[in-house]
C-alpha positions as CSV (number, residue, x, y, z in Angstrom):
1,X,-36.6,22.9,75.7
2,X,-36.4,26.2,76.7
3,X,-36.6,27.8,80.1
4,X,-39.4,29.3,81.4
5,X,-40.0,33.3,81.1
6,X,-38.3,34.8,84.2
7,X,-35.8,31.9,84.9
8,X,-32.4,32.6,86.7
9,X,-30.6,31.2,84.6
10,X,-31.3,30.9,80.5
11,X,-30.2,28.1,78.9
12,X,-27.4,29.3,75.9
13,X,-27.0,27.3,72.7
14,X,-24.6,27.4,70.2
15,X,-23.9,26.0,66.6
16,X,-21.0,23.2,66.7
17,X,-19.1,21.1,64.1
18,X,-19.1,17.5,64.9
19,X,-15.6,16.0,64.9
20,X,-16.4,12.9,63.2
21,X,-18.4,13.5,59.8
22,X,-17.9,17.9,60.1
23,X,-21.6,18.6,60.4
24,X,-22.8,21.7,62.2
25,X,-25.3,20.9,64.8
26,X,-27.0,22.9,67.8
27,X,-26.6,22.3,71.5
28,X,-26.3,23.3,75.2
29,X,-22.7,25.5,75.4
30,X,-22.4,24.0,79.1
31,X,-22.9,20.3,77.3
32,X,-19.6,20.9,75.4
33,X,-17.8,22.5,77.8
34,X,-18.8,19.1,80.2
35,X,-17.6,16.9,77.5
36,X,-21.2,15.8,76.6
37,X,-22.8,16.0,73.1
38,X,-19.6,16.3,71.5
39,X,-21.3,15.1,68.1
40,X,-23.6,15.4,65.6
41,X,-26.7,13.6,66.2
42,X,-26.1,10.8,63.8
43,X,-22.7,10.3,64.9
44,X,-23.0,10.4,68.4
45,X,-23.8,6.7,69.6
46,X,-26.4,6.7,72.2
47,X,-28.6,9.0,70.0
48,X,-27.8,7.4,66.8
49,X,-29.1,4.3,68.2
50,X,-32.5,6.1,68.8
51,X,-32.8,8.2,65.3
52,X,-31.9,5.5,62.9
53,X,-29.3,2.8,64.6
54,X,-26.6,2.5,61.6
55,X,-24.1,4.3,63.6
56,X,-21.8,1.6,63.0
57,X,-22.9,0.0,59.9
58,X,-20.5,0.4,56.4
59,X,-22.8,2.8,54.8
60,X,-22.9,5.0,58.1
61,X,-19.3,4.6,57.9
62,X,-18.9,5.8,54.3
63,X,-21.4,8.7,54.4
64,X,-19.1,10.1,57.7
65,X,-16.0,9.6,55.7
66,X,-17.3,11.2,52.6
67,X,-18.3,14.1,54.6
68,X,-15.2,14.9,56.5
69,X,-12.7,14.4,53.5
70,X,-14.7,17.4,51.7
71,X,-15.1,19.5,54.8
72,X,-11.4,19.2,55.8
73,X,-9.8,22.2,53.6
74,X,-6.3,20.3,54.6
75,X,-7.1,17.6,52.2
76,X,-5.4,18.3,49.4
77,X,-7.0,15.9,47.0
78,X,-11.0,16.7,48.4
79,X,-11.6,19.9,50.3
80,X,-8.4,21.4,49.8
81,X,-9.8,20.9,46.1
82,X,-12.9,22.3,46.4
83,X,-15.1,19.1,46.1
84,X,-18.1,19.6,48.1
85,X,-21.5,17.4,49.4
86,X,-24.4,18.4,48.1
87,X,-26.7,20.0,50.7
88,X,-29.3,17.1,50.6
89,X,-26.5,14.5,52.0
90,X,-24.0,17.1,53.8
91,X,-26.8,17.0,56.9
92,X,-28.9,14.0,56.5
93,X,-27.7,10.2,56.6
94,X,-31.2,9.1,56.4
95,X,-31.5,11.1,52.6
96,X,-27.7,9.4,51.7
97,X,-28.8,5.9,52.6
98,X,-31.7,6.0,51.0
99,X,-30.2,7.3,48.1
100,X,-28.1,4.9,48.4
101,X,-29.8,1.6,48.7
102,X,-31.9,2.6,45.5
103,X,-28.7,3.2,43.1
104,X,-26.9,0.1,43.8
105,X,-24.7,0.5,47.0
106,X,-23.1,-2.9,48.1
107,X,-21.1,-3.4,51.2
108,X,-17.3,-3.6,49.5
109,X,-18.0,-1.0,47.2
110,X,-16.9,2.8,46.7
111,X,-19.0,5.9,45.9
112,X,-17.4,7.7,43.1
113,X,-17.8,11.4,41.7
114,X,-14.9,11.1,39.2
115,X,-16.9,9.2,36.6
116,X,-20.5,11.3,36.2
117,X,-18.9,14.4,37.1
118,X,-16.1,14.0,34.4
119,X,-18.8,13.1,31.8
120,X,-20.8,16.7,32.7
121,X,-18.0,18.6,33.2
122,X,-18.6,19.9,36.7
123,X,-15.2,21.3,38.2
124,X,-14.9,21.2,41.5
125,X,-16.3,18.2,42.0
126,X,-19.6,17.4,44.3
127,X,-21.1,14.0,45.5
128,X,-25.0,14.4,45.1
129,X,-27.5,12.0,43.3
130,X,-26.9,13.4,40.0
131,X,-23.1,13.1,40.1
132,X,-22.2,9.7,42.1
133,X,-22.5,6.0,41.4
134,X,-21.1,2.9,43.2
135,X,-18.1,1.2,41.7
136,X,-15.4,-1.4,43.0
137,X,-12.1,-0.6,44.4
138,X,-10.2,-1.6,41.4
139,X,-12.4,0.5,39.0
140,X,-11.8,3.7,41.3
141,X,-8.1,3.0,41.4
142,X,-8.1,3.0,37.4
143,X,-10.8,6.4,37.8
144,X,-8.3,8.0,40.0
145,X,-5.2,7.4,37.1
146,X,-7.2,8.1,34.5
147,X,-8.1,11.5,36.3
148,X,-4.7,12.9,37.0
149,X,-4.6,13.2,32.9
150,X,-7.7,15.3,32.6
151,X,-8.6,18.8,33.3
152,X,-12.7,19.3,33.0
153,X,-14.6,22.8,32.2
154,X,-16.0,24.9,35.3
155,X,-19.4,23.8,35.4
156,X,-21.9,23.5,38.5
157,X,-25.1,21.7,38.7
């Protein structure tokens, strides 16, 4: 909320990233600087648990990882690559799950790029709808070796 015209002191915002999942998200400067609202809204558990309460479920889980490994340029096999989230999931869990659940996610299984993006020929490499699919462990371990052998066309979607 902000203040009222003529109040003594103005409430300042500012644009954060979320140590957990990389998101940018807005809030109070003071908040941060007193330790609060140190994540992102779907991260952060007592809001989480109001917005859409999977904070700690699998999927939760692999929509955070999949969103830090590309945002960390350090990572020298994902955003240290140049693979990317598409802007529809890089903000919104609620748009990933749902996605999700409708394409065949399973508890135990991995979300894999590798495969659709290899078949289109899209270099770097992004996780969206168009590019992802759910496979076993095994079969991304196989992906993964077969992968090192291939170099793919720049292409973008």
């Amino acid at each position: 909320m902000l203040p009222k015209s003529g109040a003594k002191h103005k409430a300042r915002f500012g644009i954060f990233e979320c140590p957990n999942c990389y998101t940018h998200f807005k809030t109070r400067t003071a908040d941060v600087k007193a330790g609060k609202s140190t994540k992102c809204q779907s991260c952060s558990t007592a809001i989480s648990k109001t917005t859409h309460g999977m904070n700690r479920q699998p999927i939760h889980a692999l929509w955070c990882d999949m969103n830090k490994r590309c945002r960390d340029t350090s990572n020298k096999h994902y955003g240290g690559k140049g693979v990317t989230v598409c802007e529809e999931w890089r903000n919104d869990f609620i748009k990933f799950k749902d996605w999700a659940l409708e394409n065949g996610y399973e508890e135990g299984l991995q979300i894999d790029k590798d495969i659709l993006c290899g078949e289109l020929g899209i270099y770097p490499k992004i996780y969206s709808p168009k590019t992802c699919c759910f496979i076993t462990k095994s079969e991304n371990i196989a992906q993964s070796n077969k992968d090192r052998h291939v170099r793919y066309d720049s292409k973008t979607i």
